[in-house]
C-alpha positions as CSV (number, residue, x, y, z in Angstrom):
1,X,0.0,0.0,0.0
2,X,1.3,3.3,-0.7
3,X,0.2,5.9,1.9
4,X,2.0,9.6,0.2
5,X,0.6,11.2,-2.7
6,X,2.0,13.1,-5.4
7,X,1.7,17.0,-5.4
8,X,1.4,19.8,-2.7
9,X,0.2,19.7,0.5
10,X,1.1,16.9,3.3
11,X,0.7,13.3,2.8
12,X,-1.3,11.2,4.5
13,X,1.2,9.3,6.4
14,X,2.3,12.5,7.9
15,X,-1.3,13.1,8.8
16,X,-1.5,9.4,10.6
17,X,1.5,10.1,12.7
18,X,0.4,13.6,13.9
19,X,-3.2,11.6,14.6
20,X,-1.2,8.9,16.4
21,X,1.2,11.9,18.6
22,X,-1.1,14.3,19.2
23,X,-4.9,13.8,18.5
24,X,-5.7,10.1,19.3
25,X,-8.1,9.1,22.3
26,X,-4.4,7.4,23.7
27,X,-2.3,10.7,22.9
28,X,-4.7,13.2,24.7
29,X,-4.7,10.7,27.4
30,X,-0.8,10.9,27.2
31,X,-0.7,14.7,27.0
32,X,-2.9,15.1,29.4
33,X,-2.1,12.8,32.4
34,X,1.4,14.0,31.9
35,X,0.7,17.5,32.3
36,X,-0.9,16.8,35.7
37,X,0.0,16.3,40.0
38,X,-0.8,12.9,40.0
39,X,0.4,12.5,43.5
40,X,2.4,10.6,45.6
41,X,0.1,7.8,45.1
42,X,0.6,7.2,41.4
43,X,4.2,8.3,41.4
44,X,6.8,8.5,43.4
45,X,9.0,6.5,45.1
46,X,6.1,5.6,47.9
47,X,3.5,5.2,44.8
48,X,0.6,2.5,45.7
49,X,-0.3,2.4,41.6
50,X,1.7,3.5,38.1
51,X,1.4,4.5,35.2
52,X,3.8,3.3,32.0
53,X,4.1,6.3,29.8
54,X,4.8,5.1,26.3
55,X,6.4,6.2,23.0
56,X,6.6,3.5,20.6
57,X,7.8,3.9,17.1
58,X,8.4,2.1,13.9
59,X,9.3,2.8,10.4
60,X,6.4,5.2,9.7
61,X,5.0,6.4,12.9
62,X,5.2,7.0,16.3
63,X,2.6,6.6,18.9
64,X,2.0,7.5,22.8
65,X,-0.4,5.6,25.3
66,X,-0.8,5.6,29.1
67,X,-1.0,2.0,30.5
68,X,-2.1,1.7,33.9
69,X,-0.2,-1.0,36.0
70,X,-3.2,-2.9,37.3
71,X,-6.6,-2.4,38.4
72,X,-5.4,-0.7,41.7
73,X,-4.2,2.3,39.2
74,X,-7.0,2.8,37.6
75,X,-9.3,3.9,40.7
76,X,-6.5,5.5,42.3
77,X,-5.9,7.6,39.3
78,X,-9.9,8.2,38.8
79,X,-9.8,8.8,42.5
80,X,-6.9,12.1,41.6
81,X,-8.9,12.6,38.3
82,X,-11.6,13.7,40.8
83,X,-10.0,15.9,43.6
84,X,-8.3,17.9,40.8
85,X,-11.8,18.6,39.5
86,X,-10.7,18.0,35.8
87,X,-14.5,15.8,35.2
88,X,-12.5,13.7,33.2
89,X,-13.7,9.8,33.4
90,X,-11.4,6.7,33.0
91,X,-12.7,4.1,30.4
92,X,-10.4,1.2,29.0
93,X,-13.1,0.5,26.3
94,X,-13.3,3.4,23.6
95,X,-16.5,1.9,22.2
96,X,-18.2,3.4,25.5
């Protein structure tokens, strides 16, 4: 499959990767978490939970995710979601 085009104006692989880095449902939750106090309970050296903070790459793009550590992480982080007051809700199933 050939993804680039011919001409003026950006090609569509370019446009994937930027969706994959920046605009993605797993990039905005990237961006996002990253850019908040998650407290002591999700990092730190005396963290309970964790998060994995990804950037993977390959030939043609790169991509960011958040992957919580186990189930422990995810209410803990919903938990912080919550006292920040950001209303944002934690779902692992995008279809919802």
């Amino acid at each position: 499959m050939i993804l680039a085009r011919d001409g003026p104006g950006p090609r569509r692989f370019e446009l994937q990767d930027e969706w994959l880095r920046c605009d993605s449902p797993s990039a905005r939750a990237y961006h996002t978490l990253w850019s908040l106090d998650l407290g002591r309970q999700l990092k730190g050296p005396d963290a309970v939970g964790g998060l994995d903070f990804l950037e993977e790459s390959n030939m043609v793009s790169t991509w960011l995710a958040v992957r919580p550590r186990d189930e422990v992480t995810l209410s803990l982080l919903q938990q912080r979601l919550n006292d920040l007051g950001t209303g944002i809700r934690v779902v692992t199933d995008y279809a919802r």
